[in-house]
FIVEXLUM-150545 format. One record per residue: residue in one letter; x, y, z of N, C-alpha, C, O in turn. Coordinates in steps of 0.001 Angstrom, whole numbers, padded with zeros to 6 digits, always signed. Atoms other than C-alpha are relative to their C-alpha. Example, Ala and Ser with C-alpha at 12.3 -4.5 7.8 and 13.67 -1.06 7.14 Angstrom:
A+000890-001190+000000+012300-004500+007800+000900+001200+000000+001936+001181+000665 S-000820-001190-000060+013670-001060+007140-000770+001090+000730-000261+002198+000899 
END
This chain:
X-001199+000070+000831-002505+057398-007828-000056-001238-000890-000391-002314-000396 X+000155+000988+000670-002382+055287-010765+001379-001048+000062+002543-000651+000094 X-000734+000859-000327-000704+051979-010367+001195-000147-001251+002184-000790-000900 X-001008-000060+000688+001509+052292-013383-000532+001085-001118-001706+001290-001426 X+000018-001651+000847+001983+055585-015807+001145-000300-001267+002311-000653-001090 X-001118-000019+001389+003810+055462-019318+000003+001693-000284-000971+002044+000382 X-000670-001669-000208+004781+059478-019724+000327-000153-001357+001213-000983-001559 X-001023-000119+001452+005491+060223-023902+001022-000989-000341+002172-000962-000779 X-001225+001405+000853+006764+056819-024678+000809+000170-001034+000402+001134-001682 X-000524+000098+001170+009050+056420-027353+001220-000679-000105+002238-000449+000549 X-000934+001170-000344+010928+053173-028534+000415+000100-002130-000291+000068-003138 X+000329+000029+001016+012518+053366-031406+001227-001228-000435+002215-001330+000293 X-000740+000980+000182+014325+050188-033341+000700+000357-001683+000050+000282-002725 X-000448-000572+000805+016872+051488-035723-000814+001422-000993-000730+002581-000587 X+000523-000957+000336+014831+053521-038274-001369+000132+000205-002025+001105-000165 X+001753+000273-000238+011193+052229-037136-000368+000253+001402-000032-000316+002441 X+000325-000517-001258+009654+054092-034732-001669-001182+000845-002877-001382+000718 X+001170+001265-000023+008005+051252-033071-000889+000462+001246-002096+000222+001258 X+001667-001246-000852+005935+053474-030171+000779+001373+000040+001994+001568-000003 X-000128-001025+000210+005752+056806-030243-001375+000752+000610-002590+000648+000442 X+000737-000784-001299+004693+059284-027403-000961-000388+000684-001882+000372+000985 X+000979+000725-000500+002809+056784-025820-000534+000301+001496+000119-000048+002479 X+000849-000068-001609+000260+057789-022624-000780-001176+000099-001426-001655-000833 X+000770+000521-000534-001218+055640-020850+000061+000124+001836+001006+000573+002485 X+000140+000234-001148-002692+054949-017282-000560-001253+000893-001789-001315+000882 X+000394+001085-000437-003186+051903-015413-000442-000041+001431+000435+000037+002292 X+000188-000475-001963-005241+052210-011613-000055-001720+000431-000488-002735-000115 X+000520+001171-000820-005259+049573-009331-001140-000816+000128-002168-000435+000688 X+001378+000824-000615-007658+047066-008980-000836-000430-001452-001860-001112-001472 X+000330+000218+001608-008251+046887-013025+000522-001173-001243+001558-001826-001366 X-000642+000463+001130-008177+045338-016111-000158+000613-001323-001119+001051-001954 X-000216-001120+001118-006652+046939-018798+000359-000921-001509+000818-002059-001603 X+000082+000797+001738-006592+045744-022637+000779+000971-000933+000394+002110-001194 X-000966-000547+001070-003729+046696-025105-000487-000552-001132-000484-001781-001073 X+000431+000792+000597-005177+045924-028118+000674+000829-001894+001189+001941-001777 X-000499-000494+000907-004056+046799-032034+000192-001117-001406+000005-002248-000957 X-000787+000498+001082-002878+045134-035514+001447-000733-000015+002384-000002+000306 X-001458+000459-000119+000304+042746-035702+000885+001335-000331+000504+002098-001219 X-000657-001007+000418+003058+045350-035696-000734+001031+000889+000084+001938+001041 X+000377-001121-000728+001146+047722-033613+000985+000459+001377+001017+001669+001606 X-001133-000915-000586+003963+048297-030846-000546-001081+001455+000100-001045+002502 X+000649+000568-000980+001777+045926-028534+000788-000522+001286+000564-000100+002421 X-001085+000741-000466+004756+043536-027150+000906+000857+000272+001431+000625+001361 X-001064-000998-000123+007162+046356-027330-000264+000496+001120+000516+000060+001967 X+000977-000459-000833+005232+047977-024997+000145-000737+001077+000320-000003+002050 X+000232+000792-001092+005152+045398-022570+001525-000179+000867+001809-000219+002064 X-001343+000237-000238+008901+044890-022879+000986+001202+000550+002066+001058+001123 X-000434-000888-000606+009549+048373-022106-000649+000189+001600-000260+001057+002381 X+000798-000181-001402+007532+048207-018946+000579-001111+001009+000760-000986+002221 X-000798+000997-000969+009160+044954-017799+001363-000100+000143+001880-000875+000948 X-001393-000479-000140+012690+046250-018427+001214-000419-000821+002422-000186-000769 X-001019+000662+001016+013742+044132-021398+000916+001100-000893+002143+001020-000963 X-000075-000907+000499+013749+047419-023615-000019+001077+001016-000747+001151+002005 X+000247-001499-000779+014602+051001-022309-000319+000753-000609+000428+000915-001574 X+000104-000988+000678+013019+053647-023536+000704+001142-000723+001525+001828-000113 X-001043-001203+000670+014520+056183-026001-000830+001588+000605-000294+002696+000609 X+000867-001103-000448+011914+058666-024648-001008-000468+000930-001540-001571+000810 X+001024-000199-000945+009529+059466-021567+000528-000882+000786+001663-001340+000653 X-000565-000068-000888+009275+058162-018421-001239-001563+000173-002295-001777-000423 X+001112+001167-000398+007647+054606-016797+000051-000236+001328+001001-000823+001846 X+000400+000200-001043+006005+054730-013595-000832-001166+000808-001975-001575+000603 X+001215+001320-000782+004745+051922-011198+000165+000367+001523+001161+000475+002238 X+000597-000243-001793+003315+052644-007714+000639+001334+000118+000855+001325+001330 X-000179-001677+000337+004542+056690-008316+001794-000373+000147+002314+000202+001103 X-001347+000088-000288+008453+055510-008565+000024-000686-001341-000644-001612-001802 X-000097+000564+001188+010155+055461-011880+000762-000980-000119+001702-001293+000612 X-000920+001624+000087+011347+052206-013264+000628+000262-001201+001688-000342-001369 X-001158+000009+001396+012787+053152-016689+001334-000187+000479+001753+000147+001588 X-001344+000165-000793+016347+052022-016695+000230-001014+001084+001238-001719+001031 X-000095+001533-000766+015955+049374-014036-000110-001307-000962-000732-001526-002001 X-000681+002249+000636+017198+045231-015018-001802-000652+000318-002581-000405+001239 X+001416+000689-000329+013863+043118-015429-000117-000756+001489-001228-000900+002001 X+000007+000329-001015+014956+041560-012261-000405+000577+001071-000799-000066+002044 X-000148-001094-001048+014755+044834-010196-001439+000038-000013-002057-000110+001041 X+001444-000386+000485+011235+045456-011877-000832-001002+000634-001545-000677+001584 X+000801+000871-000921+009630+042189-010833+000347-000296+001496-000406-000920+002244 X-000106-000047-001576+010941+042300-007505-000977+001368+000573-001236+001407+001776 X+000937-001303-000364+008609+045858-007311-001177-000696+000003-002088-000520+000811 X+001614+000747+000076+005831+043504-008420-000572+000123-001109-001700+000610-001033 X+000197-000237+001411+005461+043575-012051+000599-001619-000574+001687-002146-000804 X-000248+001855+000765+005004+039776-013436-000465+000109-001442-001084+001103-001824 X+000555+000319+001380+004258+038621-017004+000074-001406-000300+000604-002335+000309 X-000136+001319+000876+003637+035966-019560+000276+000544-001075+000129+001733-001356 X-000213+000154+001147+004606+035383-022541-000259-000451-001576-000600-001629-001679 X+001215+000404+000392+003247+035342-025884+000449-001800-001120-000389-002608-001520 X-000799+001431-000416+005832+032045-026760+000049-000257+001444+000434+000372+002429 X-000045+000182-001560+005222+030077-024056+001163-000272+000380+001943-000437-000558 X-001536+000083+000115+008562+029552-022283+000065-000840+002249+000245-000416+003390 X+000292+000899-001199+007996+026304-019672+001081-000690-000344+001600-000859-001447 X-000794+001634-000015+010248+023475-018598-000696-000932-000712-001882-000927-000383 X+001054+000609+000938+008708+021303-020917+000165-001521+000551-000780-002308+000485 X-000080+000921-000536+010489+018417-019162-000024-000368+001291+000233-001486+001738 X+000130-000123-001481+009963+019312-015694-001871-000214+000291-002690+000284-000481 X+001197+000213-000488+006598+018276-013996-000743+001413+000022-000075+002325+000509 X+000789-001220-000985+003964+021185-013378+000359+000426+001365+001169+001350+001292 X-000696-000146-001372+004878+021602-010040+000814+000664+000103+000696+001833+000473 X-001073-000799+000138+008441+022187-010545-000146+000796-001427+000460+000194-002314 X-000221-000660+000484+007987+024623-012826-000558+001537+000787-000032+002649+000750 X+000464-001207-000660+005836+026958-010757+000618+000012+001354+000548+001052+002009 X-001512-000084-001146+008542+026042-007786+000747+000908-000395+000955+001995+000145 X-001401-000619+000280+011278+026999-009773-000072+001630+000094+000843+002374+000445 X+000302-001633+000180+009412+030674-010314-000201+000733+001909-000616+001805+002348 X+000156-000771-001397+009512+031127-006472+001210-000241+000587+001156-000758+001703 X-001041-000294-000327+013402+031542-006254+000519+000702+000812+001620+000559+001343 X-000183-001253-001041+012926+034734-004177-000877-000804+001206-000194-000192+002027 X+000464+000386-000972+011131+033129-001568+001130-001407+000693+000571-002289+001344 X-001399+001216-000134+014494+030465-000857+000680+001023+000998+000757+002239+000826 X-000411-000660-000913+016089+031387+002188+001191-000614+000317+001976+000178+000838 X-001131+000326-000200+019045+028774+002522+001155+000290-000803+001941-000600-000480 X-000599-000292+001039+021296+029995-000078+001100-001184-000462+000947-002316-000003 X-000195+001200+000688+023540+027852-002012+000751-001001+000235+001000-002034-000387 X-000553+001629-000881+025411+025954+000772-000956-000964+000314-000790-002180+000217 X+001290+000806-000238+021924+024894+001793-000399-000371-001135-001491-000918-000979 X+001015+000957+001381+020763+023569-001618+001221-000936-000178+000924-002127-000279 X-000756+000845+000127+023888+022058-001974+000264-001122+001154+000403-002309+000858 X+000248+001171-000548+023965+020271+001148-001188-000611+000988-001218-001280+002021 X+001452+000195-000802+020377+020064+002049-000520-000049+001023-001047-001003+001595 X-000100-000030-001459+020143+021656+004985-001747+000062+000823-002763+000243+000152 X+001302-000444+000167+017082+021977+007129-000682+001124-000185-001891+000968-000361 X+000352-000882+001344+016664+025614+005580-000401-000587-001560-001384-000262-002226 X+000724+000450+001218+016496+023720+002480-001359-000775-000329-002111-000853-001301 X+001011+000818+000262+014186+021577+003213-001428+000745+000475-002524+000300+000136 X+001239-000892-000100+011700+024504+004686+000039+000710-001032-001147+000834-001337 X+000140-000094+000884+012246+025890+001985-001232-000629-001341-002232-000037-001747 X+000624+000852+000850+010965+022932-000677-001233+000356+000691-001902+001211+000111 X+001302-000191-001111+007979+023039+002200-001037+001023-000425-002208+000996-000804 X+000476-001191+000593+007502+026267+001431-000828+000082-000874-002056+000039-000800 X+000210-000315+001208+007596+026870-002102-001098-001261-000714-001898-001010-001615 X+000830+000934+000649+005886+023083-002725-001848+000308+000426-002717+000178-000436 X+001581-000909-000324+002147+024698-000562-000211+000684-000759-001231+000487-001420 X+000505-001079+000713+002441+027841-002395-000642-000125-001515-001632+000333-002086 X+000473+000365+001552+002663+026296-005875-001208-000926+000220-002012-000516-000618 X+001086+000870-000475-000177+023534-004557-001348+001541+000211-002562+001483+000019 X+001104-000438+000084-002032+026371-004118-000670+000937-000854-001852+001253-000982 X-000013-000815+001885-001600+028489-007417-000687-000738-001062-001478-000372-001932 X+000883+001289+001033-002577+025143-009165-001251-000456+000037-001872-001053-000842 X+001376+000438-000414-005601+024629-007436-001016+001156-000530-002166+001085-000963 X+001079-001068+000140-006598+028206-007850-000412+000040-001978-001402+000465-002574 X+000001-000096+001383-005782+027716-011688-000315-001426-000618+000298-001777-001626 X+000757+001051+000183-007703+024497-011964+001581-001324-000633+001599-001794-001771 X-001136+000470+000904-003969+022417-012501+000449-001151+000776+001027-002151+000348 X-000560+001362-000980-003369+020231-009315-000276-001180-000600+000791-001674-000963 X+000333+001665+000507-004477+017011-010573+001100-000335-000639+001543-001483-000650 X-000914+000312+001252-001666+017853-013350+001368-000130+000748+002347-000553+000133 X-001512-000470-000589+001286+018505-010866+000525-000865-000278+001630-000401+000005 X-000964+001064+000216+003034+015437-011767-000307-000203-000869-000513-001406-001027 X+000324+000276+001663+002116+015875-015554+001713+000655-000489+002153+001582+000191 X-000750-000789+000812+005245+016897-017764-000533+001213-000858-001360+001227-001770 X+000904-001269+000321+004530+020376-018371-000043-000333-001639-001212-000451-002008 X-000215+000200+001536+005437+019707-022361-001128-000672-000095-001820-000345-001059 X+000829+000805+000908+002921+017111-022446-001650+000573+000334-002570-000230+000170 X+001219-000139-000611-000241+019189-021048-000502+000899-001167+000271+001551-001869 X+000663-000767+001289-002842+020843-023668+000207+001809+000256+000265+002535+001248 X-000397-001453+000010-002158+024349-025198-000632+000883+000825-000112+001960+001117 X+000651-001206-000863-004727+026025-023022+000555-000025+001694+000539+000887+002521 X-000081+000467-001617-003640+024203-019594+001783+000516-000115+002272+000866+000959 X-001624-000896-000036+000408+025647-020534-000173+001144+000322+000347+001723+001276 X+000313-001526-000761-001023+028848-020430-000492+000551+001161-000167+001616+001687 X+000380-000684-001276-002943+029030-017535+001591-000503+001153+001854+000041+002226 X-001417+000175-001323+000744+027400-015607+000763+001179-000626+001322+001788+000287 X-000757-001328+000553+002425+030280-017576-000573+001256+001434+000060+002071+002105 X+000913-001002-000897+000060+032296-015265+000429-000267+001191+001088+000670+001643 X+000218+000847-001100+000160+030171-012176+001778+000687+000658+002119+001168+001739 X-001664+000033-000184+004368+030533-012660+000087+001713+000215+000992+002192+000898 X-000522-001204-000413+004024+034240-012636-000741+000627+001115-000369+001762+001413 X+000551+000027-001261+001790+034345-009609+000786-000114+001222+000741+000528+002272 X-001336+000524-000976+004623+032763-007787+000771+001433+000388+001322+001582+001478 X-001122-001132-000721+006489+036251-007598-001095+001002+000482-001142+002213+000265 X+001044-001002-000539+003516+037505-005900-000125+001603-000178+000084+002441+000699 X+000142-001167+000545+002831+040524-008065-001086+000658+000715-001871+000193+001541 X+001486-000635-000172+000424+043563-007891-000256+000072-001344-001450-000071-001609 X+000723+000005+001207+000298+043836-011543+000660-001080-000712+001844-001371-000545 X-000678+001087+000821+000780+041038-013936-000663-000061-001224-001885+000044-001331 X+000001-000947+001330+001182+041695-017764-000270-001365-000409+000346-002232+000210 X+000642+001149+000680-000558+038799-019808+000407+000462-001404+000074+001582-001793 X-000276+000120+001142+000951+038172-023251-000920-000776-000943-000654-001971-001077 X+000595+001328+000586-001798+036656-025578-000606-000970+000638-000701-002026+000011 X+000068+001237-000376-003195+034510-022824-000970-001149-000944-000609-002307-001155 X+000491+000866+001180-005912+033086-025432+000322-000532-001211-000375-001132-002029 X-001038+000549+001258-003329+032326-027904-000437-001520-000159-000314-002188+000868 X+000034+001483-000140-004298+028663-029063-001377-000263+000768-002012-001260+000426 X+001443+000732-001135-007353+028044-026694-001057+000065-000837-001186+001066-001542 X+001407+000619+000538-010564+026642-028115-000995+001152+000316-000512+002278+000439 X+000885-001155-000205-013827+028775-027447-000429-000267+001728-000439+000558+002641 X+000356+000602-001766-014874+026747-023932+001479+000415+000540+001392+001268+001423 X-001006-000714-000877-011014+027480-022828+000391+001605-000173+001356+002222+000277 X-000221-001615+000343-011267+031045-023983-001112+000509+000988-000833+001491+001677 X+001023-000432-001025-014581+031429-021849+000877-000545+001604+001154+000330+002424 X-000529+000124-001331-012949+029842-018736+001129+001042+000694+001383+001493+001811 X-001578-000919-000053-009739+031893-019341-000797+001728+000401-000122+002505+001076 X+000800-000868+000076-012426+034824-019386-000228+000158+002093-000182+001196+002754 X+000495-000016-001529-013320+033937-015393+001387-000129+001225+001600+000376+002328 X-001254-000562-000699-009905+033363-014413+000463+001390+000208+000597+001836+001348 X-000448-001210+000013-008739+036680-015297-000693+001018+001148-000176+001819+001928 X+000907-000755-001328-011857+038037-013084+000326-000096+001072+000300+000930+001752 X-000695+001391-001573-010475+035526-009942+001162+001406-000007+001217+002232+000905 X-001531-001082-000210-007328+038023-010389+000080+001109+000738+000807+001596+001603 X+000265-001914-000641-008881+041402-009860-000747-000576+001429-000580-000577+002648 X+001182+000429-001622-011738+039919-007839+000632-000241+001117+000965+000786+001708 X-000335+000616-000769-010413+037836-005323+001329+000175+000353+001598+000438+001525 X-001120+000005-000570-006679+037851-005629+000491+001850+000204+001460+002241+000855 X-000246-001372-000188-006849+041876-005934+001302+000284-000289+002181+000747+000439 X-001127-000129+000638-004386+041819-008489-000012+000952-001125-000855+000507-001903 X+000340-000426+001000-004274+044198-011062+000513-000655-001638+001660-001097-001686 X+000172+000438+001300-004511+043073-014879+000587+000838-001479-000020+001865-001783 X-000312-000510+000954-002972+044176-017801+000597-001065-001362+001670-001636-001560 X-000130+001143+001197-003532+042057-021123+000702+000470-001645+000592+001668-001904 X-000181+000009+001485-002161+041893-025010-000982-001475-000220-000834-002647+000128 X+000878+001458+000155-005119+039745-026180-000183+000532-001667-000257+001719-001986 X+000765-000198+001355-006121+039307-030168-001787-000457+000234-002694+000193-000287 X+001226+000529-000326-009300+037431-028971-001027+000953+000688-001270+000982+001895 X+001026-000844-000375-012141+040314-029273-000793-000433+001330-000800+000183+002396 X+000823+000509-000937-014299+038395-027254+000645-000205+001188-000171+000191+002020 X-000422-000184-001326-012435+038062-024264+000635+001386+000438+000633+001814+001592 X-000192-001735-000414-011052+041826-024544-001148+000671+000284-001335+001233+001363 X+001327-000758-000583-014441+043232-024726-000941-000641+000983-001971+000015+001140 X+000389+000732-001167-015670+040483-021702+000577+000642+001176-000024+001292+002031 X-001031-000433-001571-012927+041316-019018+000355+001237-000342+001027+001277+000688 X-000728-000888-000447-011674+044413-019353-000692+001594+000038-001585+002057-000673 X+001042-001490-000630-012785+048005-017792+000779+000658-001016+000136+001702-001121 X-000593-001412+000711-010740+050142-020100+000919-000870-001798+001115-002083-001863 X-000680+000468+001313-008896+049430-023958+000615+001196-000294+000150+002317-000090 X-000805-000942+000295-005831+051132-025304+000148-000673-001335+000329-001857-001620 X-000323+000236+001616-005474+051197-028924+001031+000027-000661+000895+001155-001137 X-000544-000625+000366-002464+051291-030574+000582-000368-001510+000825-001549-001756 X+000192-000079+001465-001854+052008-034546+001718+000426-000259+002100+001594-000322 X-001341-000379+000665+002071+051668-035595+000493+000786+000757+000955+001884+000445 X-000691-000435-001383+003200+052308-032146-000819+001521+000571-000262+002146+001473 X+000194-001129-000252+000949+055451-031865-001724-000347+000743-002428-001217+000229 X+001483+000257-000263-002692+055565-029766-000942+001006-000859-001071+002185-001187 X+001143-000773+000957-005421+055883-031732-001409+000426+000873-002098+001438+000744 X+001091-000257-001090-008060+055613-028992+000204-000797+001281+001074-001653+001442 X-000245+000569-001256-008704+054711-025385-001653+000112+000514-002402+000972+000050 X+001457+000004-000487-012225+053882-023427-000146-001247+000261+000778-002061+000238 X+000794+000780-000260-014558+051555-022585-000309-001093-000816+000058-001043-001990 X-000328+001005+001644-015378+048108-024484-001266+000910-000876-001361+000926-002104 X+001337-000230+000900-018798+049900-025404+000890+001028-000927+000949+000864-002146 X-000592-000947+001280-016492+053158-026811+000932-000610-000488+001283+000231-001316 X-000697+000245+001012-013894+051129-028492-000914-000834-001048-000610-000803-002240 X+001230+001182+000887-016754+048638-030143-000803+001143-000718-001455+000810-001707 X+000611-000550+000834-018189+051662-031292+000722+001223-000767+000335+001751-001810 X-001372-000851+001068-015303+053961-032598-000001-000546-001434+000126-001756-001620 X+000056+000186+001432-015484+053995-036371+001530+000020-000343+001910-000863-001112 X-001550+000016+000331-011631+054744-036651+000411-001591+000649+000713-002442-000188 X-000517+001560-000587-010696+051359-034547-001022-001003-000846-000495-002054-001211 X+001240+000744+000962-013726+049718-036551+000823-000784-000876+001260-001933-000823 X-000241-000033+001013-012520+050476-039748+001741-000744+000007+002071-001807-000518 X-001570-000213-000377-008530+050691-038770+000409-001539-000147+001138-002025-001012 X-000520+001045-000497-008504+047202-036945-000628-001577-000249-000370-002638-000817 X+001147+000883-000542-011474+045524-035643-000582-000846-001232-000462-002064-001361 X+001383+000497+000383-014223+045233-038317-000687-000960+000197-001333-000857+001240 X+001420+000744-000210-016534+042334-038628-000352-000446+001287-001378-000501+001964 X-000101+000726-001754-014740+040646-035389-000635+000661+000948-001461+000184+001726 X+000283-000582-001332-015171+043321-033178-001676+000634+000031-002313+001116+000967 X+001744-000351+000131-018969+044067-034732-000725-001641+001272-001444-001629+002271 X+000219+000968-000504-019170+040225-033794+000269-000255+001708-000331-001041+002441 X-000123-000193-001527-017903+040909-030286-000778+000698+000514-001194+000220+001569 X+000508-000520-000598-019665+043227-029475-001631-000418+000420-002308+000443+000983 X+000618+001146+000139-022419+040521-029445-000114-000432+001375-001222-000406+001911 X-000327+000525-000423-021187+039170-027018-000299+000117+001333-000236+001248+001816 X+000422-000803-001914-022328+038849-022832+000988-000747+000811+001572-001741+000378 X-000809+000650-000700-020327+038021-019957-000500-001231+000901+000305-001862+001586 
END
């Protein structure tokens, strides 16, 4: 059974049909690549799946139970995390507490205990301060935990963007852009993280990346989509060699990606 199912999408924003009858399939244990033209329906897409947007049409499945119509809250409590493709950190809060703060559901004294710091609260902090210690480590960040997240470089925000949505211990987690901003050495690292995900944490993957080279690196499958509509779907070798996505999207870049080894 596939780990999440989009059924004849269709989102439409006043007179602009911004996706339209959209299939897709997402299995477990993968990484999947949304990929397209600014304006292609990419983000929309994401937002209907995490519950910001409801669909005007079809149906959205995760783990064979539909979620259309469910509050983004309801949705990531199923296990459906994201980032964002504005990053959207405490900018004045340490590293640390920021990937704390994202483990709210794991707080067990409720708000007599935070208010008068009971020892629930303080197993709590206990808690949630290991888990994030160990999100940071896995995302190369501990050293930074007592950095002001605002003041840490554009590539090291993104991977705590990551780190912070780890915290709601997902099975799938929706990556907005994570190479947005990153250099070519943090675009290759960002490349091995993403692997760490499926690999190891046996998480499934689902990206909006512009950065050819890391779409056609990490990911087993690519969904195309052209003014909210799919134009193609496959492999990086069959989207790198599709003449319609070529021509459409890609050209020189994705000739130049396809270049490219892991």
């Amino acid at each position: 059974m596939s780990l999440l199912q989009l059924q004849t999408v269709g989102k439409v924003f006043g007179g602009l049909q911004a996706l339209r009858s959209v299939d897709l399939r997402v299995e477990p244990n993968q990484i999947f690549g949304l990929i397209g033209p600014n304006g292609a329906g990419k983000t929309t897409l994401f937002n209907v799946v995490t519950g910001v947007y409801q669909p005007d049409q079809g149906g959205v499945l995760f783990d064979g139970q539909q979620i259309a119509g469910l509050r983004p809250i309801a949705i990531a409590q199923r296990g459906i995390a994201r980032t964002f493709q504005n990053i959207r950190l405490f900018r004045s809060m340490t590293v640390e507490e920021n990937v704390m703060v994202a483990g709210h559901h794991m707080r067990r004294a409720g708000i007599l205990g935070e208010i008068f710091r009971t020892p629930k609260h303080a197993e709590d902090e206990r808690r949630l301060k290991k888990r994030s210690h160990e999100l940071l480590e896995l995302l190369n960040l501990l050293p930074l935990r007592a950095e002001a997240a605002g003041s840490l470089p554009y590539g090291s925000q993104r991977r705590l963007e990551i780190a912070r949505a780890l915290m709601l211990d997902p099975k799938l987690i929706l990556l907005d852009e994570p190479a947005a901003g990153m250099n070519s050495q943090e675009a290759l690292a960002l490349n091995e993280q993403i692997r760490f995900l499926r690999d190891q944490l046996k998480l499934t993957v689902m990206l909006v990346e512009h950065n050819m080279s890391v779409v056609m690196n990490v990911c087993d499958t690519i969904h195309v989509l052209d003014h909210g509509e799919t134009i193609a779907e496959g492999t990086p070798a069959d989207v790198r060699q599709n003449p319609k996505v070529l021509a459409a999207y890609l050209g020189t870049e994705a000739e130049a990606a396809s270049g490219e080894t892991n």
